[in-house]
C-alpha positions in Angstrom: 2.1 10.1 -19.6 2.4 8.2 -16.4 5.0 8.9 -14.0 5.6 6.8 -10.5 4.2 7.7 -6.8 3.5 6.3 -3.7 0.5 5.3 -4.1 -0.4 5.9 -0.5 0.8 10.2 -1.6 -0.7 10.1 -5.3 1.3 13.7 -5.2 2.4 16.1 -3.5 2.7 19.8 -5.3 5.0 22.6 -4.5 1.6 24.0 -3.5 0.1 21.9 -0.9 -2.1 19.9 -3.3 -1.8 16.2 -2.0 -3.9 12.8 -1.9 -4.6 10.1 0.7 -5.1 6.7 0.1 -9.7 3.8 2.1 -10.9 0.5 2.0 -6.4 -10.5 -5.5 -2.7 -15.1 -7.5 -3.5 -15.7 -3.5 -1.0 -15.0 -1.2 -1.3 -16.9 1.5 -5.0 -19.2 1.8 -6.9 -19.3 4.4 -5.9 -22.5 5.8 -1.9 -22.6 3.7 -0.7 -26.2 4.3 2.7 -26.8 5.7 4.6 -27.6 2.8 3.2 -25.0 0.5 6.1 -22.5 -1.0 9.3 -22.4 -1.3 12.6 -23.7 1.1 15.9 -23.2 0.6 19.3 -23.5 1.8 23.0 -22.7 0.0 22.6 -26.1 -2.1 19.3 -27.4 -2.5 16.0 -25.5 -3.0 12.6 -27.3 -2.6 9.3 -25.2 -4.3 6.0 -27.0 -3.8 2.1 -26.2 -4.2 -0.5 -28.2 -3.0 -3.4 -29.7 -5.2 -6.7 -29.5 -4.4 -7.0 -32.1 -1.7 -4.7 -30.1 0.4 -2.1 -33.1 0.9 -0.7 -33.7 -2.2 2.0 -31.3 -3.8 4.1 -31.5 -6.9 7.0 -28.9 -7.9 10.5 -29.1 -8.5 13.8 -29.6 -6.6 16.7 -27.5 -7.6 20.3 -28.3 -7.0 22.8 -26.0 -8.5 21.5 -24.8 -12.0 19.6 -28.2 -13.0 16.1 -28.7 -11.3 13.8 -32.1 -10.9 9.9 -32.1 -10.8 8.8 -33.7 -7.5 5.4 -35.2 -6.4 4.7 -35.4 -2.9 2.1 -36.4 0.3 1.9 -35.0 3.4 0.9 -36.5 6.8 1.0 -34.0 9.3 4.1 -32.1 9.1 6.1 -34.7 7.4 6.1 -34.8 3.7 6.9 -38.2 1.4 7.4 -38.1 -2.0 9.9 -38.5 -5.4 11.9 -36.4 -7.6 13.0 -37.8 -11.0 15.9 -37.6 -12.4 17.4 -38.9 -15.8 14.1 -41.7 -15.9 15.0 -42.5 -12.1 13.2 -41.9 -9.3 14.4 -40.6 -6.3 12.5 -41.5 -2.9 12.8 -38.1 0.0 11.5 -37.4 3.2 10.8 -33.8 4.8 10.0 -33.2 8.4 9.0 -29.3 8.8 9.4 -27.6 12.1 8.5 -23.9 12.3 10.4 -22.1 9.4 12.8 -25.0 9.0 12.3 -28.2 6.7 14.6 -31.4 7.3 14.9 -32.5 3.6 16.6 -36.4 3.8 16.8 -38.5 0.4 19.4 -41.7 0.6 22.0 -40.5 3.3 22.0 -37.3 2.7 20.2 -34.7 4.4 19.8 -30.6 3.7 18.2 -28.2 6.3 15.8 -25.8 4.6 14.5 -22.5 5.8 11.2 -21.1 4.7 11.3 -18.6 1.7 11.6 -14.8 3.1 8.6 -13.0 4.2 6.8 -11.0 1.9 6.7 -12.8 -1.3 3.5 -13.0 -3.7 2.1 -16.8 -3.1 3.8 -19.9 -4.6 2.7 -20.3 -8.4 0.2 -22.8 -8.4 0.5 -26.8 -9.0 2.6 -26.7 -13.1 3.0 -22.6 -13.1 6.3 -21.2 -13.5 6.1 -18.5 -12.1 3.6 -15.5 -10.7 2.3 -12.6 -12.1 1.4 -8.9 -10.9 -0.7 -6.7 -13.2 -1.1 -3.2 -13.7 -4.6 -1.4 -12.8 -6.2 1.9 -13.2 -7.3 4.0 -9.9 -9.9 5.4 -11.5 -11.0 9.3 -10.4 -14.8 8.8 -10.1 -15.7 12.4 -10.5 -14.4 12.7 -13.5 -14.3 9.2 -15.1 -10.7 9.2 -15.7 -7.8 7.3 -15.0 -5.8 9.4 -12.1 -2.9 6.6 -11.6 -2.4 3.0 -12.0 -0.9 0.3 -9.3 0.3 -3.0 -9.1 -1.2 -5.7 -7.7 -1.3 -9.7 -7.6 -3.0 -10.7 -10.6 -6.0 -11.9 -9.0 -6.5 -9.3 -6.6 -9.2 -6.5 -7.0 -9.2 -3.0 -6.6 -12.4 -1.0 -5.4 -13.0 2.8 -4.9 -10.5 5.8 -6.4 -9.9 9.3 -6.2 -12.4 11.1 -4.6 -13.0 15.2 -4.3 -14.1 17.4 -1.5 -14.6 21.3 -0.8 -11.4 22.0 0.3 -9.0 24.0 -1.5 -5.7 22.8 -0.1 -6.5 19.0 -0.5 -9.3 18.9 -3.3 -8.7 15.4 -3.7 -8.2 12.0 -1.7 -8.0 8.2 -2.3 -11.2 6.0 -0.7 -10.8 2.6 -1.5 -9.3 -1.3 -1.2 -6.9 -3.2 -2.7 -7.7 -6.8 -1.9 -7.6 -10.5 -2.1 -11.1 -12.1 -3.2 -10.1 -15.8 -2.8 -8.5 -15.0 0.8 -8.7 -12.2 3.4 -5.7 -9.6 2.6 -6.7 -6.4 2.2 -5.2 -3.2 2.1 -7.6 0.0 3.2 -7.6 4.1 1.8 -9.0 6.8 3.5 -9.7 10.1 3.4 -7.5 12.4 5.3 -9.3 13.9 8.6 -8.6 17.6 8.2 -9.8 19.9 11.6 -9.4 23.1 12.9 -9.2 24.5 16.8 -9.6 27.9 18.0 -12.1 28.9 15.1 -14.5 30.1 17.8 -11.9 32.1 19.4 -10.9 33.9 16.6 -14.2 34.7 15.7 -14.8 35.7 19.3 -11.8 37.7 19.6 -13.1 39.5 16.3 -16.1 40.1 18.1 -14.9 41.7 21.3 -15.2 45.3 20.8 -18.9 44.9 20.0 -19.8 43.1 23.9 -19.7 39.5 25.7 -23.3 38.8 23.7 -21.5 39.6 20.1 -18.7 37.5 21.5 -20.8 34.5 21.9 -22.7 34.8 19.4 -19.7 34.7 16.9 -18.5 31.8 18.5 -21.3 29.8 18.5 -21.7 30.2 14.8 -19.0 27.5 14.7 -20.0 25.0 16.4 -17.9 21.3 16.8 -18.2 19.1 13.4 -19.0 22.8 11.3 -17.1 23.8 8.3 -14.0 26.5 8.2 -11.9 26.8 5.2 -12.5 23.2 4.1 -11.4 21.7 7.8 -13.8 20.5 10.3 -13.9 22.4 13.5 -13.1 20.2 15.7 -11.0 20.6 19.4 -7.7 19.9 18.9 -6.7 16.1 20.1 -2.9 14.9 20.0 -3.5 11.8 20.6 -3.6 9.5 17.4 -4.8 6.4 19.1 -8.0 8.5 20.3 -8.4 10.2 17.1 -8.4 6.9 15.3 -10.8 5.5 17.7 -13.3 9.0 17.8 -13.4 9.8 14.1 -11.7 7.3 11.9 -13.0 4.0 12.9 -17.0 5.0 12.8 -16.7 7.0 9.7 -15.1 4.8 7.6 -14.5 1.7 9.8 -17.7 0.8 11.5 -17.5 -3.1 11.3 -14.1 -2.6 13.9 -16.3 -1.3 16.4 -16.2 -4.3 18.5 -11.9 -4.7 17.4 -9.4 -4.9 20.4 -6.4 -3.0 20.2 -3.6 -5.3 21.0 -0.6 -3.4 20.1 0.4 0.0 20.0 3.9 1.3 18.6 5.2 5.0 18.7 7.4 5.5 15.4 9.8 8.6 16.1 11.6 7.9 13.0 9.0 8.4 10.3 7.2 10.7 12.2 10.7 12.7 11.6 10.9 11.9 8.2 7.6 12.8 7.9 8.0 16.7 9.0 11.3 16.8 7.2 8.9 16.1 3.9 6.2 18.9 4.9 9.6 21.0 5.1 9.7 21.1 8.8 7.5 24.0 9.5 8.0 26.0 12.6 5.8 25.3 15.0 4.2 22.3 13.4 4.3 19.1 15.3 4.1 15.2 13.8 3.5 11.7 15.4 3.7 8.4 13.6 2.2 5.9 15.4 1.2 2.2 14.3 -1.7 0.6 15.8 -2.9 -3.0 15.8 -6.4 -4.4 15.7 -7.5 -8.2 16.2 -11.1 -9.6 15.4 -12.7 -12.0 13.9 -13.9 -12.3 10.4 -16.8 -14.7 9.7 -15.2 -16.9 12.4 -11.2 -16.5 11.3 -9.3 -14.8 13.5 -7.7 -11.0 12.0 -5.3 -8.7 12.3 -5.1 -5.3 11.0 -2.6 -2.4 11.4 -3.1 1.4 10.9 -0.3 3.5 10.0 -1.4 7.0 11.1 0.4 9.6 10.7 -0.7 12.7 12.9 -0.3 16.6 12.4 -1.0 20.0 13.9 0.2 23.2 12.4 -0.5 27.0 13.4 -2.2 29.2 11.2 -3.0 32.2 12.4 -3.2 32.4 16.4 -5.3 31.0 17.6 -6.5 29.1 15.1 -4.3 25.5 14.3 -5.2 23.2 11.3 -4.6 19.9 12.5 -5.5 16.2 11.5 -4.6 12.7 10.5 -3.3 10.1 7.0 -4.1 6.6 7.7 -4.3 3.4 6.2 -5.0 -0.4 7.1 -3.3 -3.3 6.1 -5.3 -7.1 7.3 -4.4 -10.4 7.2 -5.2 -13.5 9.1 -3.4 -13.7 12.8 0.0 -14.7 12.8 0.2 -13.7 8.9 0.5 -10.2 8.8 3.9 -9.1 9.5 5.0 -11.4 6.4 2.2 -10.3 4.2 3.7 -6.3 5.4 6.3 -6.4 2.3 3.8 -7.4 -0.4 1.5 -4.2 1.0 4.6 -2.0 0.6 5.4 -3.3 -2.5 1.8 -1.9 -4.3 2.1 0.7 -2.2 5.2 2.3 -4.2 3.9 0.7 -7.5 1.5 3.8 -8.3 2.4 5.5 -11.3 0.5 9.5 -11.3 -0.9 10.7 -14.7 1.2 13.6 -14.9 -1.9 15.1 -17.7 -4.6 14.6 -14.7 -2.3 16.0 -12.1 -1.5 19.1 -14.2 -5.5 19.5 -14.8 -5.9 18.9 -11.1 -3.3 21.5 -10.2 -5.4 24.0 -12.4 -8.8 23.3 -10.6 -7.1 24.1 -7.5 -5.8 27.1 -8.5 -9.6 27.7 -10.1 -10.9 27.5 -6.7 -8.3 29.8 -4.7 -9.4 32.1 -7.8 -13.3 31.5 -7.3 -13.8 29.8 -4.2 -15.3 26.1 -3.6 -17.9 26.0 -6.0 -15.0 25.3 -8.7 -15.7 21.4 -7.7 -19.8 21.6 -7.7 -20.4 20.6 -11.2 -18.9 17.5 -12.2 -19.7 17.2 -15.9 -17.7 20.8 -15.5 -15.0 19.5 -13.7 -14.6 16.4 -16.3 -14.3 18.1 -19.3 -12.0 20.8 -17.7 -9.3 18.0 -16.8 -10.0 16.7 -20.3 -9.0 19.5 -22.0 -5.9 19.7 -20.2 -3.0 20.2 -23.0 -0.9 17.1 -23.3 2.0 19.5 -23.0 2.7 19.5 -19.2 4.6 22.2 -17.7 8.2 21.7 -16.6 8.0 23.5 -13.7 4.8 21.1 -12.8 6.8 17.7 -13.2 9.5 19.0 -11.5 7.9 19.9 -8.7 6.3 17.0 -8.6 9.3 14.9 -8.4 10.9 17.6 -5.5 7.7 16.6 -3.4 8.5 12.7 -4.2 11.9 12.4 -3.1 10.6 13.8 0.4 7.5 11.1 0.6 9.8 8.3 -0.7 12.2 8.9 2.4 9.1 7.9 4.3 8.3 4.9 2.3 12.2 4.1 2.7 11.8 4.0 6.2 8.8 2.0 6.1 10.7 -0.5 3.6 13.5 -0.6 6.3 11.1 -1.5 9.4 9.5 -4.0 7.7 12.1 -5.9 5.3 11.4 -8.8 2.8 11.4 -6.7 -0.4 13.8 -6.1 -3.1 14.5 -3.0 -5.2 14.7 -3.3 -8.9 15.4 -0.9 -11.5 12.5 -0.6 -13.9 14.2 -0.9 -17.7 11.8 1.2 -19.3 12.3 4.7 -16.7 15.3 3.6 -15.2 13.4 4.2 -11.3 13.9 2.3 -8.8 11.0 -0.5 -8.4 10.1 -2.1 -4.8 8.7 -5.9 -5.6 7.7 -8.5 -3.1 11.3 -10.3 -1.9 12.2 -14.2 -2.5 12.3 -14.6 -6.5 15.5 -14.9 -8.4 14.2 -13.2 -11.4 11.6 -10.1 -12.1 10.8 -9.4 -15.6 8.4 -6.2 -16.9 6.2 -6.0 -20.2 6.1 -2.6 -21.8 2.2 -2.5 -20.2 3.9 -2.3 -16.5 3.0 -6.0 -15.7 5.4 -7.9 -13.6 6.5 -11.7 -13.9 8.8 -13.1 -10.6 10.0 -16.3 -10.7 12.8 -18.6 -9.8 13.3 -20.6 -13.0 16.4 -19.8 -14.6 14.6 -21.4 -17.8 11.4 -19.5 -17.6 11.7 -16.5 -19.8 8.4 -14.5 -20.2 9.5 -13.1 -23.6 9.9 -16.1 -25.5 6.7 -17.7 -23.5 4.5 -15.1 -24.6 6.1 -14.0 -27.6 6.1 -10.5 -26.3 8.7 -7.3 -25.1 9.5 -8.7 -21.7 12.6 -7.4 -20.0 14.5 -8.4 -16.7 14.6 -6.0 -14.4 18.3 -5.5 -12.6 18.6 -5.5 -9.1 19.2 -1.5 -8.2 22.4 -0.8 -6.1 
């Protein structure tokens, strides 16, 4: 039974049981020519994809409902070619400049605009359409499929759940979702989860015994030890130097020599944010988005983080504090359009509700018997296994309660960003975020996605299979 997450929040239980996401149909190649994609205006719509040379293009023309198949040859950024209609052809010439494509043929001329940001690539050269597929994030403990995701059809997932000795977040996500024929890749990472004033406390515990006792208490916990699951580490609120001091050479050494070339507070999600932990009192939260640039066997990169950033008192003077992140890349001057594709696999996962139950119970195992609940794997496995297919109501429910909050955040990432649209899946009736600039989005009953913009193409009599069209949510 597979029910729908953020793939970025695989859940988040009524009991503080969560999971973050480390570090595929191409989306945009490394060198794209000019006139590959798609260009519209209120009349005319021109979809090309280039052949193998790079120069030559074929695709179709569409005005109104009926649509022409064109063959093309580019110079530069002017494009010559034909479009046949009724056994005639049709002579055209397109100049592109920027985002806009002067389309002339006879004495008639159409101004294009480039296809919005955020769409999966062009189909390639004769395809109809393009196609996202459905793929399992595997929990590699256990050897069991913990969600699935969507992603281009040619892209790859690596990595998957992971588990660690800590009993408020047992799990996490390490991995990449990514693009083997290009450079787009989106990064998971484990949480960073400290603790300050550890040594304090146990200092303070110490007092009536002397100074020595004092010291020596405190110095049983010394930076980088273990408390309760967290790291003991001096509290640092500044997410830009946490990325750099901890994140980056644990799981990011190859950005070692990456300049930061843009940094941007977000007030708004780091609200949303708090509001979805239930605004504790006296926790605080930063949201902060920070981009890298680099170069990648000699193409030149760029590669956001999204951190978000939290401290929260537990008992005085101890505070659990720490840091979510991921990384999205693409090549310079391509990343803010590849931004909506990211967002769109990002709110694609789908949680398997029998694994999360058989989670929640492990977690409740070790509150019951401590950390060594996690130590044997083959223990572990067979444990989730044996999980009853019934899942408790009270479970899904408060799974969904803890959704609603985390999809506010996504919300707000969806609204920063733009270039997606929201579907309705036909088979949960949920809301479905897919990359923005197709007319039509169709679903199989395996959670595959087909986006195209031929009215004529229809997946279900193509492949002979239960394809539905997915309505556009309100």
């Amino acid at each position: 039974m597979l029910q729908r997450t953020n793939l970025a929040r695989l859940f988040l239980s009524v009991i503080a049981c969560s999971v973050v996401l480390a570090p595929a149909a191409v989306l945009q190649a490394q060198s794209t020519p000019a006139f590959s994609g798609e260009f519209t205006s209120e009349k005319l719509r021109l979809t090309l994809a280039p052949a193998a040379d790079g120069q030559s293009f074929s695709g179709t023309v569409t005005l109104g409902s009926k649509s022409f198949p064109v063959t093309a040859k580019a110079n530069g950024n002017t494009l010559t070619g034909t479009f046949t209609s009724g056994g005639e052809s049709f002579a055209f010439t397109a100049t592109r400049n920027g985002d806009v494509v002067t389309f002339l043929t006879g004495r008639t001329t159409y101004t294009l605009s480039a296809a919005p940001a955020g769409r999966v690539a062009a189909p390639a050269a004769g395809a109809r359409y393009v196609r996202m597929t459905r793929v399992n994030v595997p929990d590699l403990l256990c050897k069991q499929t913990a969600s699935t995701v969507l992603i281009p059809s040619d892209w790859k997932l690596e990595g998957g759940i992971i588990w660690r000795q800590n009993v408020a977040y047992p799990t996490a996500v390490h991995g990449r979702i990514f693009n083997p024929k290009g450079t787009e890749q989106m990064g998971f990472y484990p949480s960073l989860l400290f603790n300050d004033g550890v040594r304090e406390s146990a200092a303070n515990n110490a007092r009536i015994a002397g100074p020595e006792a004092m010291a020596a208490a405190a110095a049983g916990f010394p930076e980088g030890s273990m408390y309760m699951g967290n790291e003991v580490r001096r509290l640092n609120a500044d997410p830009v130097a946490v990325l750099k001091e901890f994140a980056l050479p644990r799981y990011r050494k190859d950005l070692a020599q990456a300049r930061i070339i843009d940094v941007v507070n977000q007030p708004e999600l780091a609200k949303l944010k708090f509001e979805a932990l239930g605004s504790p009192q006296g926790a605080e939260v930063k949201a902060v988005r920070v981009r890298f640039a680099y170069d990648l066997n000699g193409v030149a990169m760029e590669e956001d983080f999204l951190c978000f950033w939290g401290s929260m008192p537990i008992l005085p003077p101890i505070v659990s504090w720490g840091m979510e992140f991921q990384s999205f890349r693409a090549e310079k001057g391509k990343l803010d359009a590849t931004m909506p594709l990211f967002q769109a696999i990002n709110r694609s996962g789908k949680v398997d509700m029998k694994w999360f139950a058989g989670v929640l119970d492990v977690q409740a195992q070790m509150h019951r018997d401590g950390m060594q609940a996690i130590a044997d794997a083959g223990r572990l496995s067979k444990y989730i296994a044996a999980r009853s297919d019934e899942v408790n109501k009270m479970i899904t429910e408060g799974y969904w309660k803890a959704q609603q909050s985390n999809d506010r955040i996504y919300d707000g990432i969806s609204q920063s960003i733009r270039g997606t649209q929201r579907f309705t899946d036909p088979y949960d009736q949920r809301p479905i975020e897919l990359p923005g600039g197709y007319d039509h989005a169709y679903m199989s009953p395996r959670g595959e996605v087909i986006l195209t913009n031929d009215p004529l193409f229809n997946p279900g009599v193509e492949f002979k299979e239960d394809w539905k069209e997915l309505p556009k949510a309100r």
